[in-house]
C-alpha positions in Angstrom: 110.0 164.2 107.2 112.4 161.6 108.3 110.9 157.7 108.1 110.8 157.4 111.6 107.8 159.7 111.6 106.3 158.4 108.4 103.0 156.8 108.9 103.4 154.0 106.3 107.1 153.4 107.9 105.3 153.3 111.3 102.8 150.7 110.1 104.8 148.8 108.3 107.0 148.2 111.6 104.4 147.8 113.4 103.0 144.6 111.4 106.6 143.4 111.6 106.3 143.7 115.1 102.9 142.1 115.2 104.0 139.3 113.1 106.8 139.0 115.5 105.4 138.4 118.5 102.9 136.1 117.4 105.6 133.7 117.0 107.7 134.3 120.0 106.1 131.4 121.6 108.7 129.0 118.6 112.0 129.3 120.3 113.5 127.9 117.4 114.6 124.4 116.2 117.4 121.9 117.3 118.3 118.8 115.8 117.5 115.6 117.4 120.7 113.9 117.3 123.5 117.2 117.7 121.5 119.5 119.3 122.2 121.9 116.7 119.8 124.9 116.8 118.5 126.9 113.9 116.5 130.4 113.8 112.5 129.7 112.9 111.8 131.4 109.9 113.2 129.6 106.9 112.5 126.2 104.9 114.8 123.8 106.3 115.0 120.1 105.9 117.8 118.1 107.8 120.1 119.3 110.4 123.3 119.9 108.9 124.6 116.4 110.4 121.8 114.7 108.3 119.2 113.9 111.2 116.0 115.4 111.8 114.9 118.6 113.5 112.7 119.5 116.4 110.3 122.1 116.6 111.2 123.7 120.1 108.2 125.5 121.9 109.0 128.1 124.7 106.8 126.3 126.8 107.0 129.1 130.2 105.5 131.2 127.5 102.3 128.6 127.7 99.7 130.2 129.9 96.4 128.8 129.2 94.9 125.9 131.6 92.9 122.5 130.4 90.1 124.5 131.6 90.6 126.9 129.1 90.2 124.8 126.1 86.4 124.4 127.2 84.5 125.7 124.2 86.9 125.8 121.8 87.2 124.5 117.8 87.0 120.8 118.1 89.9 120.0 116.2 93.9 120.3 116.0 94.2 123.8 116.5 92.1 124.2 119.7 95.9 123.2 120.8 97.3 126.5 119.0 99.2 128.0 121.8 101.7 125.2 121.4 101.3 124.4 117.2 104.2 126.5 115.2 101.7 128.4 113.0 101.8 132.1 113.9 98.5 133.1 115.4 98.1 135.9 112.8 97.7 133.3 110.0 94.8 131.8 110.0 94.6 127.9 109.2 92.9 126.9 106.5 91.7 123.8 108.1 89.8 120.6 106.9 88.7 119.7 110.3 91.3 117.5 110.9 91.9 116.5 114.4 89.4 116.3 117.3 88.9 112.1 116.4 86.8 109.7 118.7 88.9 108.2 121.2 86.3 104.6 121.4 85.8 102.3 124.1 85.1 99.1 122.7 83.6 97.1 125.5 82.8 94.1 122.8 85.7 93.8 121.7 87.3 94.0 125.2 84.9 91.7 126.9 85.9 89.0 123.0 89.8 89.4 124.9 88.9 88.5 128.2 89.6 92.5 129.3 87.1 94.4 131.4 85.2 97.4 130.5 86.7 100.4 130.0 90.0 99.1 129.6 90.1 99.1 125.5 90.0 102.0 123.6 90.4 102.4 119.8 91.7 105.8 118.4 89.8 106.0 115.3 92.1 108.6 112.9 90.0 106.8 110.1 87.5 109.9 110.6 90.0 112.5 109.3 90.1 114.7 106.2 91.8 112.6 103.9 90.8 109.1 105.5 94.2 108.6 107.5 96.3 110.7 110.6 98.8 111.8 107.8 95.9 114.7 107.7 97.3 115.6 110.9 100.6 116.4 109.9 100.4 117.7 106.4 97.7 120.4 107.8 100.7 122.2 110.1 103.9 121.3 107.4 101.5 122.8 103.9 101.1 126.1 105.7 104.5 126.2 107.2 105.8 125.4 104.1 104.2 128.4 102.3 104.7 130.7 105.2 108.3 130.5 104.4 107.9 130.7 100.6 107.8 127.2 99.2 105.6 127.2 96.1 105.9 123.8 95.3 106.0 121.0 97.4 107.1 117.0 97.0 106.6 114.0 98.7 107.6 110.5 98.8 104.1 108.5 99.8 103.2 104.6 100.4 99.8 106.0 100.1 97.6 108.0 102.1 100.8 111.0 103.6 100.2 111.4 99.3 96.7 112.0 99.4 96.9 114.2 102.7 99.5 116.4 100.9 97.7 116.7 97.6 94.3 118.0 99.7 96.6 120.4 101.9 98.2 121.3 98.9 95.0 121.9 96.8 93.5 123.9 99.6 96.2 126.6 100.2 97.1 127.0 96.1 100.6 125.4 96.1 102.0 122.8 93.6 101.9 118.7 94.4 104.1 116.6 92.9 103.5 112.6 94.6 105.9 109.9 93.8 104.2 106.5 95.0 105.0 103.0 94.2 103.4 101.4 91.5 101.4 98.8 93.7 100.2 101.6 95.8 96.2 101.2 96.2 94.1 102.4 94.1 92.3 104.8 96.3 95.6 106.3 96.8 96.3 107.6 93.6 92.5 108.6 92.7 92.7 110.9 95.8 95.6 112.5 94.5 94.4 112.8 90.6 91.3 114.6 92.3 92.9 116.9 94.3 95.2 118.0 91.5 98.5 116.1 92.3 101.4 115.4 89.8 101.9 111.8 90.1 104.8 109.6 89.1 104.6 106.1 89.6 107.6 104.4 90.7 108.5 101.1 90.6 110.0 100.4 93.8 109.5 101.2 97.5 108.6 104.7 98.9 112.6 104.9 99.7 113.0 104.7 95.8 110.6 107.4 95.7 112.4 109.5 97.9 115.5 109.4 96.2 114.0 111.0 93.2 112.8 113.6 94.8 116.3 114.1 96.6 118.0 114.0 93.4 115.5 116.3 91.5 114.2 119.1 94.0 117.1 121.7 93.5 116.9 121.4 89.7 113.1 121.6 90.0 112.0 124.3 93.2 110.5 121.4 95.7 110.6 121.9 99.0 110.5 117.8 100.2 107.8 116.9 103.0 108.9 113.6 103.4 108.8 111.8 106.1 110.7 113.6 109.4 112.7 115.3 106.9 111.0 118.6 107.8 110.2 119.7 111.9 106.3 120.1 111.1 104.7 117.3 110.2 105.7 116.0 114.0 104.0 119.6 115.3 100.8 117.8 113.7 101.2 114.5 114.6 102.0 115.6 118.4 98.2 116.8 118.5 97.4 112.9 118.9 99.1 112.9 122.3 97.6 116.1 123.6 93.9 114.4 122.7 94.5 111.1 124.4 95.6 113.1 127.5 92.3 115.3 127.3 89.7 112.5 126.3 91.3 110.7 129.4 90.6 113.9 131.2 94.7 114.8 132.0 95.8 111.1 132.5 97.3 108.5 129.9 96.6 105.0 129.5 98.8 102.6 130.6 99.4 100.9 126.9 99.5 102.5 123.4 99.8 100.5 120.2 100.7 102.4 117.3 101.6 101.0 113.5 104.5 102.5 113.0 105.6 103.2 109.2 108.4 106.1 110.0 107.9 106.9 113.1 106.4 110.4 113.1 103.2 109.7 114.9 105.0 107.5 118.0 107.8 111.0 117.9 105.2 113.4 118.1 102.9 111.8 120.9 105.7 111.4 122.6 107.0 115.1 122.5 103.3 115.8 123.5 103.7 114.3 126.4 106.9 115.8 126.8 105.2 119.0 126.7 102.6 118.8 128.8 104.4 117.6 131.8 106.2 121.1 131.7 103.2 123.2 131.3 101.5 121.2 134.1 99.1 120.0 132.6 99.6 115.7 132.9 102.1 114.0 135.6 105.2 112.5 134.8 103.6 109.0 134.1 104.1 107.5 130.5 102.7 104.7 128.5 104.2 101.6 127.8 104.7 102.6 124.1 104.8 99.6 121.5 105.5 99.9 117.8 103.5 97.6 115.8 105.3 96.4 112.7 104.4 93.9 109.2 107.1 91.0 109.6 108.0 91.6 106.0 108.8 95.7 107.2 110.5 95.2 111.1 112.9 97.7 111.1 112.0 98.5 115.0 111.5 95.1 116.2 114.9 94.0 114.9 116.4 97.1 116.3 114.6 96.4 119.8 115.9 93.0 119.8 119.6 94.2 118.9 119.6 96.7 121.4 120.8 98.9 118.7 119.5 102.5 118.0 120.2 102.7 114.0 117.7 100.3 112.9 119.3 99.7 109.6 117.1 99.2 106.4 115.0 96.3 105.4 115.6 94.6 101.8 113.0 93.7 99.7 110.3 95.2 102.1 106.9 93.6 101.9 103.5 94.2 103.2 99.7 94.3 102.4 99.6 97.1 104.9 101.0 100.1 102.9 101.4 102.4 105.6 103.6 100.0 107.2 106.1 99.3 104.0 108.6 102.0 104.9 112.1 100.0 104.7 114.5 102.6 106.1 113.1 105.3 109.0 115.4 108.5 109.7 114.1 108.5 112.8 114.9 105.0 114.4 117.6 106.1 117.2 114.5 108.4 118.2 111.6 105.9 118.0 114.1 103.4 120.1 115.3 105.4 122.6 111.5 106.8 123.5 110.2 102.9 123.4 113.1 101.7 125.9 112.1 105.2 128.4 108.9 104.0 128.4 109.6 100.3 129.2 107.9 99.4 125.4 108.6 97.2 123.4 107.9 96.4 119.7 105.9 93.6 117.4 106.4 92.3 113.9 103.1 90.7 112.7 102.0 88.6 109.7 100.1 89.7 106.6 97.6 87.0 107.3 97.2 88.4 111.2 96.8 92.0 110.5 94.4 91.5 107.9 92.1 88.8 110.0 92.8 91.6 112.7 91.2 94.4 110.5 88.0 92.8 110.2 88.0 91.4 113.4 88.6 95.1 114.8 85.8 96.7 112.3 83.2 93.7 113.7 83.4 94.2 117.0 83.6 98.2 117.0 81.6 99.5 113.9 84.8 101.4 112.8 86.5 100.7 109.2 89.5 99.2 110.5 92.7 99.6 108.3 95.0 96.5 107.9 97.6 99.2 110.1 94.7 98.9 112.8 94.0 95.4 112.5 98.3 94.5 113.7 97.8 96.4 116.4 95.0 94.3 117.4 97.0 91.4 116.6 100.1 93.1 118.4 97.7 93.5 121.6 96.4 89.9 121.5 100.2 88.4 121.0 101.2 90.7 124.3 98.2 89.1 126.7 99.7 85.7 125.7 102.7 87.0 127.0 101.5 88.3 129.8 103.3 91.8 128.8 99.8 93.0 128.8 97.9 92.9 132.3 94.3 92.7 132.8 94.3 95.8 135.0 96.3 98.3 131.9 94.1 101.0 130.2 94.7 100.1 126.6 95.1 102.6 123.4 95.3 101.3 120.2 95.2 103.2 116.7 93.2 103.0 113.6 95.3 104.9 111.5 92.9 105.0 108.5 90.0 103.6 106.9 90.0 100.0 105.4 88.2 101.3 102.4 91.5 102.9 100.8 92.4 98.9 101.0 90.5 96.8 98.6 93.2 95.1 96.7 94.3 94.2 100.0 91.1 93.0 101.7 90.4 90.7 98.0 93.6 89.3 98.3 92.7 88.2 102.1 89.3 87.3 102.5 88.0 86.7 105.7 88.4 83.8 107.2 
């Protein structure tokens, strides 16, 4: 019998098939910068040209309506007709996704803003403690999918602790390479969930290039920062539940504490997205990176007009997340601030640490120190008048305050 007509043949193309064209819905991937594109299918990094690659989704191929997420798994992958996982492999989730989007009528009415103009996005409430659950729950499993058995990151903190527990839950190798002043809460997170750790001392770009000149020699596929297309694919999920919480409209303002950029990318390519599948209009928010003033990279770049933002020496900041001193994705993070008439904001130490507790007072959340500059970021823009007392107002807790001790001891409240 020839193997046309051989069941095990037959079923064996058949699952290829199936496997197929549960992923049809991936176009394939293009580079940011070029517009290179590459097949889906394989580990990749950086586009050939060095810049980072986009996950592109054949979006005509999208036909579910907002009315038919009704019912569905409250978090990230309720969104799985556009997430680059093939829908015959099943997440392994932690529940990651599906945070509180809070109005905060207290702290609005302590600003002089109305009610219901000031939401917090609490990503505090994530597996993990932080967003970076967001995008290490899509980048672990594409990873594997593709064949990477051990994976390596460069972390200020809590991306570390994500990729240990994503890591941890789908059986692959972690190997975390964190400053030495990281936080303690940091490094016990990753020691728990299993996590090689090397201490570096340095900044997380020291930590990178370790990894980049040790991964061939040692089988690590490298989830840093925008150096792989999936983490974004998580990150985007952000943007998709703003639009929903705000039933199919966006707010006027988002503040988001930008460390490399992937969150303010992905939101962006949400909205993106979204427009072309009809579900929001073509309005955008006023987008504003939020910055430490020892780590301004964007501001500096806004101010130049220039789109390569450069690298900060000697970066410095309480606020961890925010103590990234070069970003690979700067010409993307200015060009979508300047589209959307944004801007960005470098803040003190001593602000964005009086901002945390001021934020976690008059909400109930545990404000991280990334939180409390973006309250300080909104509060410097109504002096300015940037900020009008008619704008519906986002801005982001990216993690708890209770991975922050050293810092909150080292700046008590005043």
């Amino acid at each position: 019998m020839s193997k046309e007509f051989d069941p095990p043949y037959l079923r064996a193309t058949f699952s290829l098939f199936l496997a197929q064209s549960h992923v049809m819905h991936v176009q394939g991937l293009s580079c940011f910068a070029c517009g290179k594109r590459y097949a889906f299918g394989t580990l990749l990094n950086l586009c050939e040209c060095g810049k980072p690659l986009r996950v592109d989704i054949d979006l005509a191929s999208i036909a579910i309506r907002p009315s038919d997420l009704k019912g569905r798994r409250k978090d990230l992958w309720r969104y799985r007709e556009v997430l680059p996982l093939p829908a015959n492999h099943e997440p392994m989730s932690l529940g990651e996704g599906g945070t509180p989007l809070l109005e905060t009528n207290r702290l609005a009415a302590s600003l002089g803003l109305t009610n219901g103009s000031l939401f917090v996005k609490d990503e505090a409430v994530n597996p993990t403690g932080s967003f970076k659950a967001r995008g290490m729950a899509m980048a672990v499993p594409m990873a594997k999918l593709f064949g990477a058995t051990k994976l390596a990151v460069p972390s200020a903190g809590n991306a570390g602790g994500a990729m240990a527990a994503y890591a941890a839950r789908y059986g692959l190798e972690a190997h975390v390479f964190m400053p030495k002043d990281v936080p303690a809460a940091n490094r016990l997170e990753c020691e728990m969930a299993g996590a090689h750790i090397t201490l570096v001392d340095g900044l997380i770009n020291d930590c990178a290039k370790i990894i980049a000149d040790r991964k061939d020699a040692e089988g690590w596929f490298e989830l840093s920062t925008l150096k792989e297309p999936y983490r974004i694919e998580g990150k985007k999920t952000m943007g998709y539940e703003i639009a929903e919480q705000f039933d199919w409209n966006l707010p006027d303002v988002i503040l988001y504490p930008t460390g490399g950029g992937t969150g303010l990318i992905g939101m962006w390519k949400a909205f993106d997205e979204m427009e072309q599948v009809g579900w929001i209009g073509s309005k955008r928010p006023r987008m504003v990176s939020v910055q430490a003033e020892g780590c301004n990279l964007i501001p500096k770049a806004i101010q130049a007009g220039k789109r390569d933002a450069g690298m900060v020496e000697n970066a410095s900041t309480v606020a961890s997340g925010l103590r990234v001193p070069k970003a690979i994705g700067d010409f993307i993070m200015f060009d979508l601030i300047q589209l959307s008439h944004g801007t960005a904001l470098a803040i003190s130490d001593k602000e964005l640490m009086q901002g945390a507790y001021e934020l976690s007072e008059l909400t109930g959340i545990s404000a991280a120190p990334e939180g409390g500059a973006c309250l300080a970021a909104l509060k410097e823009l109504q002096r300015d008048r940037w900020i009008q007392a008619t704008d519906k107002i986002v801005i982001f807790n990216t993690g708890t305050g209770l991975k922050y001790a050293e810092a909150f001891k080292s700046y008590p409240r005043n």
